[in-house]
N, C-alpha and C positions, 0 to 999 in steps of 0.2 A: 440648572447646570449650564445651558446653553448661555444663559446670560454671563454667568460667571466666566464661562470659557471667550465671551466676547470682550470682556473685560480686558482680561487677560492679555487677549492677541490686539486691543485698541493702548492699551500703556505700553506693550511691548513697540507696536508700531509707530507710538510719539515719543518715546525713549530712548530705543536704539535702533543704529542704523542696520537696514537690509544685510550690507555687508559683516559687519560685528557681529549680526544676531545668529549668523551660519557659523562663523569658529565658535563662538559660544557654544554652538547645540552642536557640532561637532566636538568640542572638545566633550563633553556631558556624554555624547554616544558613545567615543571611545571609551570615558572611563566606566561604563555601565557595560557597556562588550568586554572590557577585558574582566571584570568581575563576573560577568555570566562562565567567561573561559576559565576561570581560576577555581568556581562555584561546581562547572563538570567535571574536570578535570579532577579534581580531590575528591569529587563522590565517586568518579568511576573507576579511580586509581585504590581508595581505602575500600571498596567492594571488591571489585578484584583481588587484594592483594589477601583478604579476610578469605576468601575461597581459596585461592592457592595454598594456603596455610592446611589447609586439610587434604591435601595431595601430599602424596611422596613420590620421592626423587626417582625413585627405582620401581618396577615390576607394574601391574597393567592398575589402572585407577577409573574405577566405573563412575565415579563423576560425572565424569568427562560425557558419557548418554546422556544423561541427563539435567543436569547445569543451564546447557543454551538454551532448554526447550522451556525451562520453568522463567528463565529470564524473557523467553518471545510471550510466555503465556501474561507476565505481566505486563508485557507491553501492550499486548492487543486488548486487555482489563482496559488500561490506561489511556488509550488510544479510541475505544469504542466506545467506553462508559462515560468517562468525562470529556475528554478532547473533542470526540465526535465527529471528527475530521480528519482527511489523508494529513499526514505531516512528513510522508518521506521524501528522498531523492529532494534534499533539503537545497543546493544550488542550483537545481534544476528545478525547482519550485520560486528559486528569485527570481532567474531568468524568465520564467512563465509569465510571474509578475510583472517585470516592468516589460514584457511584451504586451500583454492582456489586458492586463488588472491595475495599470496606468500607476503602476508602484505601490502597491497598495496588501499588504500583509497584512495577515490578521494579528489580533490582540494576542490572541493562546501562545501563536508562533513565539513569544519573548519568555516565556516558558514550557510549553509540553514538548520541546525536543530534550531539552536539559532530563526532564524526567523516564522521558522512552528511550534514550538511548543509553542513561544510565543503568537502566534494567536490561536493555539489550547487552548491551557492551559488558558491565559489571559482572554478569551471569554467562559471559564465556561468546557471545555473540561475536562472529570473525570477520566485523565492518570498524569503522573508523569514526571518530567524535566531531572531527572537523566541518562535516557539513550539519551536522546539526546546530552546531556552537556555532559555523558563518548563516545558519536562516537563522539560530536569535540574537545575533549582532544589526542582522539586515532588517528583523521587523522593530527589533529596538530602536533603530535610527527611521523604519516607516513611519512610525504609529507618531514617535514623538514629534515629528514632520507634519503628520497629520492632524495632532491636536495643535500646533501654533499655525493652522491651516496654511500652508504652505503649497506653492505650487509644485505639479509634474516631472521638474525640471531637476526642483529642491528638492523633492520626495527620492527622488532617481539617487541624487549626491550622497545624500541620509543613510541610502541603502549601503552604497560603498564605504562610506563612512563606518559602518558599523556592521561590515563584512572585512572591512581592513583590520579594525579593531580586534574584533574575533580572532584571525588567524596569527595580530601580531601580538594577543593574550596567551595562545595557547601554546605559540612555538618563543613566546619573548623573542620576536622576530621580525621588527616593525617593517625594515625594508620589504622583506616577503610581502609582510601582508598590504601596506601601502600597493605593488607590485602584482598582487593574484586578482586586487581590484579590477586593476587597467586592462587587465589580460587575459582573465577567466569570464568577470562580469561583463565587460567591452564596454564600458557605458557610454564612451565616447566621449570623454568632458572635454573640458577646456582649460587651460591653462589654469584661469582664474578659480579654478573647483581643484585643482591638487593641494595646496593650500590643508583645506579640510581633512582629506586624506592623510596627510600627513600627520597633521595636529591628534587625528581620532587613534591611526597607527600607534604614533609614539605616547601616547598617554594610557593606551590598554596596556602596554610591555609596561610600562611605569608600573601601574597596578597590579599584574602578574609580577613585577621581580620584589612590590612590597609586600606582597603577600607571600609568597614561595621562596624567596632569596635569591642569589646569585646562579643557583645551581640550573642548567638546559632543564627546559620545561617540561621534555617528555625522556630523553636522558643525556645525562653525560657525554661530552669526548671533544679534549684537547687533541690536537694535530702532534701525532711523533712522527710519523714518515714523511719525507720531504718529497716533493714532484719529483719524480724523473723522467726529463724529458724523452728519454729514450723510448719509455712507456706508453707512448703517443699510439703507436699503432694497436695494441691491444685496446686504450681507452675506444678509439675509433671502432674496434671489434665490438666492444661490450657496448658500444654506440647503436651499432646496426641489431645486434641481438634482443639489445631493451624495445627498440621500436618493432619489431617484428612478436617479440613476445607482448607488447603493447597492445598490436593489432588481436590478437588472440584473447586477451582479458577485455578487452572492448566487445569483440564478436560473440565471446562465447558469453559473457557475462546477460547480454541482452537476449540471447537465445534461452538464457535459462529465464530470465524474466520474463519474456512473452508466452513460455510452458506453465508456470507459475501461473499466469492472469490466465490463460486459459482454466484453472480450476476456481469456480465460480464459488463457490462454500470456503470459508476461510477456515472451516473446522480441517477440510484435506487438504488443505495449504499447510496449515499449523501439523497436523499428524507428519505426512509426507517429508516436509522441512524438519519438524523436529529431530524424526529420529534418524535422517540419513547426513544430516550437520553433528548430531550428537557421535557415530559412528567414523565420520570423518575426524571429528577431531580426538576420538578416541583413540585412532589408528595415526592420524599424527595433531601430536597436541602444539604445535607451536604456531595449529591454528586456532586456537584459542584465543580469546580478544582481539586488541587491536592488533598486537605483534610487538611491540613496542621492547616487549621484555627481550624478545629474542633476538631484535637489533642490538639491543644492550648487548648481550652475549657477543655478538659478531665483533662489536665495535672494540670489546674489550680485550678479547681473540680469544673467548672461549666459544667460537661456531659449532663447538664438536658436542656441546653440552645441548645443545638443539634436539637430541634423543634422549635428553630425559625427562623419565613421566611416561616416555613411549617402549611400545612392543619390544623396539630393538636396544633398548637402553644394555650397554655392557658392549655393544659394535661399536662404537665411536672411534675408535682408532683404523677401524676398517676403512681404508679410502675408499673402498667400490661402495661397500653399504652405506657409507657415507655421503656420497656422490650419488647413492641412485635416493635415498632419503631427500637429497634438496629438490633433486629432480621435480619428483612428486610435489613435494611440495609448491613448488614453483606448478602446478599441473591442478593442484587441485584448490592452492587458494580462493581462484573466480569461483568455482563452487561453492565453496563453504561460505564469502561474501554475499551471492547473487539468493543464494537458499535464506542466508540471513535474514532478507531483505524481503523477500519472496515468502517465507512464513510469517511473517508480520513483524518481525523486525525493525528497529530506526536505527540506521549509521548509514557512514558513506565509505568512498572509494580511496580516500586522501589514503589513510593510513594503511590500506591494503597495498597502494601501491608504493609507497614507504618501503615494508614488508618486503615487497617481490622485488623491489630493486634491489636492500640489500643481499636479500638470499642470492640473486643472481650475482650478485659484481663478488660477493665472498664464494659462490662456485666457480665463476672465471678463475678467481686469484688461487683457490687452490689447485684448481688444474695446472695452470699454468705453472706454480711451484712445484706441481707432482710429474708430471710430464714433459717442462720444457727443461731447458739449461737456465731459465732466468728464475728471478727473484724479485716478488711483489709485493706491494702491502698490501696483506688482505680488509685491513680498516679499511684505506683508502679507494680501492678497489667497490667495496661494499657502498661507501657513501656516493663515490660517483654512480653507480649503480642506481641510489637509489633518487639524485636528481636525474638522470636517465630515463629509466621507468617513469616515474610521474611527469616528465614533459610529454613523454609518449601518451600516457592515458590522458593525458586532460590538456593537452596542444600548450603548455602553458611552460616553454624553457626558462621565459627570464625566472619567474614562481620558483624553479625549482632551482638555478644556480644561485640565488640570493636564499632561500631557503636552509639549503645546507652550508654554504658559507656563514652564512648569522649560525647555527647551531653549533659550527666545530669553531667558534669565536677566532675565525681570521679569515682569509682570501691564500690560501694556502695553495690548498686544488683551486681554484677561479680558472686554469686552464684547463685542467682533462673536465673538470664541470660545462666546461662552456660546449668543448669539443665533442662530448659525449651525449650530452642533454640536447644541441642541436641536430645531432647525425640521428637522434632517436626520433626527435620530431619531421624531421623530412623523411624518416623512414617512413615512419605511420601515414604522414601526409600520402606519400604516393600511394597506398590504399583506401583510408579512410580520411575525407574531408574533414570530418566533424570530431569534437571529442564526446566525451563517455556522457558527458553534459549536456550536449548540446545535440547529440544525433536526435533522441525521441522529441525532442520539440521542434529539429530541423523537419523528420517525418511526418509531423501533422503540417507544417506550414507556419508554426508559432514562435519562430524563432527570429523577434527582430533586433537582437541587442547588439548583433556584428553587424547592423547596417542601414541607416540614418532614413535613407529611401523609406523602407516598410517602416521604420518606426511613426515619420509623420502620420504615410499612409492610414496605421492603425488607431492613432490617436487621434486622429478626425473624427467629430461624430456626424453621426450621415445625418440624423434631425433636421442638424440644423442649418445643413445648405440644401432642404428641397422648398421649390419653388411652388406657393399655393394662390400664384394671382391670377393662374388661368380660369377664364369665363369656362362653366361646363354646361352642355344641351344633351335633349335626351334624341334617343332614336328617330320619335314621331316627329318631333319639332318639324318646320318646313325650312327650304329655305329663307325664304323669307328675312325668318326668326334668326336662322344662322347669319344672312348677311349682319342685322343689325346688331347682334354680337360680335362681328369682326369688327364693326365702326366704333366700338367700343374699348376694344380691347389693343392693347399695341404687341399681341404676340401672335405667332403666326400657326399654333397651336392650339387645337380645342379638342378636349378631351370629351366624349360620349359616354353617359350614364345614363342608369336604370332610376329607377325610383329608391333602391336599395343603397345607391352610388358605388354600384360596381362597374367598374370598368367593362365598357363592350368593347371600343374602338376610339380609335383618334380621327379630327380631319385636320388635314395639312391644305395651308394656306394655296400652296403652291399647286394643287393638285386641282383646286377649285375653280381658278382663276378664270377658266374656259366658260364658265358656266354663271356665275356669282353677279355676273351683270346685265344675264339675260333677264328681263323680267317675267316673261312667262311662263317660266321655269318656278318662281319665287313660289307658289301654292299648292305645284302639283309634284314635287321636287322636296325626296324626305331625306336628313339627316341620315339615315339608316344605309342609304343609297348613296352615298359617299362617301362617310368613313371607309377608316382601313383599318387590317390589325397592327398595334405596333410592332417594330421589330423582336422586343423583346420588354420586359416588366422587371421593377427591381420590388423588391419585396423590402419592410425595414430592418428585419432581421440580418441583411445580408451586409459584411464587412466590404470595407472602401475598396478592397484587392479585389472582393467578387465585383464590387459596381464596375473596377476599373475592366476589369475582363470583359464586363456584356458589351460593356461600348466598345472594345476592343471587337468583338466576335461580330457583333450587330454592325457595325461601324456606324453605327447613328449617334449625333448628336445631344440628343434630350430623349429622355425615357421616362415614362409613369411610374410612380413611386404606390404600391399598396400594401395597406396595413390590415392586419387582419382580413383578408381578401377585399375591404375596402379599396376605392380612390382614396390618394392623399395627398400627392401633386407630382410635379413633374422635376425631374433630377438632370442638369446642364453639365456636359461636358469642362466646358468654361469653369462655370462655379467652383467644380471638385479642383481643377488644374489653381485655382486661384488662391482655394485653402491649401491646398499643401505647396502652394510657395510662401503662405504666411508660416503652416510649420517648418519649411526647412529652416528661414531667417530666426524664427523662435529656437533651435535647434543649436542653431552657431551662433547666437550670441553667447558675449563673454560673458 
């Protein structure tokens, strides 16, 4: 197999050129991500749609207990028995990647999300498809990266490539998804790598509109109500509200995740979660799946139809009960998402916060038609709404003004989207730095994809800049023995070992000087008697950020490097400063 595969990448490499052979396997990613989006998409949409057909419209429907819980139970089947592996928090698992794991996705990842979130999602789960469909855009473009052995650089591009693909298969939205690239993932490219992106973007929508047609990918809706400019200041309102209720779906979302991991047995994850997600969506079902249906409804202006299936079905013309129904909902979505996810669950946050945009911007709009003297649209209201909310949750405005622009097919709203999606992200910004993405990887320390600095940092490997040509003496040695190891050696370093070659001590050149040319000293005068301890020891487990820190705290120079409590050599300030100027230049080339 190896041979075959060396084959392969040795005719690829006398064939075509570097440059050729990336649009190529970009184009190839995209059209394979946007068939994995087209692939979820229909299974999650015809399983759903096959469950709802067994509800009605009117009076209480106990499904609804029980639906989520049998859809988590096969996921955790699915996830435990064959996958064998986490696969959640699907763009926060890219991220981790090309922070850590040097871009490098596993195989499974190019299908077992397609299949967990299909039984999440399908069976009434109240999270979203989009991060599972962008991790298998993203290992689709790793893996294949990976077998034309490709470097870090490439691998990195691959990812994007077939995470642009993904989002602009699943919304036929290629600008988005070109755009959640640059903006969600950071990866930092260069000029000479948007190219790819593009190419991978525009050739998944290709595949998504030949397989599905003409019709918006997740639903419907031409533009009837025109911008009024006048509308400025409430947009600006519903601006500051989406980021503020941002910050609360961000906080409270991870607060229920970290109660979650505090239960250790996935069997009281899976109880717990089941039946307090299946009660919630019992009490309001328009938490049920993605939410998708019930934007439809909003966008169509039947928002009122949002009570049926529920308790209160037959209030719908009530404006209070009406108004205090969105409320809630708007209250308890993070729940029913974070429990989703928390009982074992696979989706993500994209289409919840879809969801809560529009419920919010369609509550602004009927308030304001109910209570003020003006007159709004509540579609319009609802869509800016919902790029609003999702620039809040996930830091990501351009993402969500091209987003909804590409889905209501024109630049209609391009202004209260701009104005409202930006006032949400500086909202959040002045509480929470990070997004919903990027906080748990910012908290451990593993988040280097917003910033060039740590990345080289971590993809230096420590190996292979320690230094092993220092002469080593043991304790008893004499001087002597130590002089005629300095006339040997051109370093001013001598490390002290045991018989076992465990480090005792070092002596420093400089230390000795006084003494090293007396000669009567030379027999009676033991190694042991003039080491010292180093300031400090680096171990080889420990990442370039801890080396940089001891020399930082120590403020020494060179430091002993040991392996397995072994010696193994000595690690130079110089050297490290050296490699990561090779990776910055590695970094910014075009």
């Amino acid at each position: 197999m190896n041979n075959f595969l060396q084959c392969i990448n040795e005719w690829r490499i006398k064939r075509i050129k570097e440059r050729q052979f990336i649009l190529i396997l970009s184009l190839v990613v995209g059209i394979l991500s946007g068939l994995a989006a087209v692939i979820l998409k229909n299974a999650i949409h015809y399983t759903h749609k096959f469950l709802e057909s067994q509800l009605e419209i009117g009076g209480s429907n106990y499904l609804y207990l029980g639906l989520p819980a049998i859809g988590i139970i096969l996921t955790i089947i699915w996830v435990s028995y064959f996958v064998k592996n986490n696969i959640g928090h699907g763009i926060s698992r890219i991220l981790f990647s090309i922070s850590k794991e040097k871009s490098q996705l596993k195989p499974h990842n190019m299908y077992s999300s397609i299949v967990a979130s299909t039984f999440t999602i399908g069976f009434g789960g109240s999270v979203g498809a989009e991060a599972p469909i962008v991790l298998t855009g993203a290992a689709i473009g790793s893996n294949l990266a990976r077998f034309f052995r490709l470097n870090y650089k490439q691998l990195t591009l691959m990812i994007g490539c077939g995470a642009a693909g993904a989002i602009a298969g699943i919304f036929k939205a290629p600008v988005a998804g070109f755009v959640f690239t640059l903006e969600v993932l950071m990866l930092g490219l260069s000029m000479a790598s948007l190219i790819p992106l593009l190419i991978s973007a525009v050739s998944a929508a290709v595949m998504a509109y030949f397989f599905m047609g003409n019709g918006a990918a997740l639903y419907s809706f031409n533009l009837v109500d025109e911008f009024v400019i006048g509308n400025i200041p409430w947009f600006l309102l519903l601006g500051i509200v989406s980021g503020l209720l941002s910050l609360y779906f961000t906080r409270m979302g991870m607060r229920i995740e970290v109660w979650f991991d505090k239960l250790k047995k996935k069997k009281y994850k899976l109880i717990v979660g089941a039946i307090s997600l299946g009660i919630l969506i019992f009490l309001f079902p328009p938490l049920f799946g993605e939410g998708y249906s019930s934007i439809s409804l909003i966008l169509s202006g039947h928002g009122d139809q949002l009570m049926n299936h529920s308790l209160l079905y037959g209030y719908e013309n009530n404006i209070l009960v009406l108004t205090g129904f969105l409320i809630l909902l708007l209250a308890f979505k993070v729940f029913a998402t974070s429990i989703t996810n928390g009982a074992g669950g696979v989706g993500g946050i994209f289409a919840p916060a879809l969801f809560m945009g529009g419920v919010l911007g369609y509550l602004v709009a009927i308030l304001l038609n109910k209570f003020t003297f003006i007159q709004v649209s509540e579609a319009n209201f609802a869509l800016v709404g919902m790029a609003a909310f999702m620039s809040g949750v996930m830091h990501a405005p351009l993402t969500s003004i091209f987003l909804i622009a590409e889905i209501t097919g024109g630049y209609g709203l391009f202004i209260p989207l701009i104005i409202a999606s930006t006032i949400s992200y500086l909202t959040i910004m002045y509480f929470e730095p990070h997004s919903i993405y990027t906080k748990r990887l910012a908290k451990r320390g593993e988040l280097i994809t917003h910033n060039k600095d740590r990345a080289a940092l971590t993809l230096m490997t420590l190996i292979n800049e320690v230094e092993r040509d220092l002469i080593k003496v043991k304790p008893e040695d004499t001087l002597r023995i130590l002089v005629k190891a300095i006339s040997q050696s051109c370093r001013n370093i001598f490390p002290v070992v045991n018989d076992d070659n465990e480090l005792l001590g070092i002596v420093l050149l400089d230390d000795i000087r006084e003494v090293m040319f007396n000669q009567e000293m030379y027999d009676n005068t033991l190694v042991q008697d003039l080491m010292t301890t180093p300031p400090d020891t680096i171990v080889m487990e420990d990442t370039v950020e801890m080396v940089m820190d001891k020399f930082e705290t120590s403020g020494a120079w060179n430091l002993p490097v040991l392996k397995d409590g072994k010696y193994e050599g000595f690690l130079s300030k110089s050297k490290i400063y050296a490699a990561y100027r090779r990776f910055l230049v590695y970094f910014s080339e075009e």
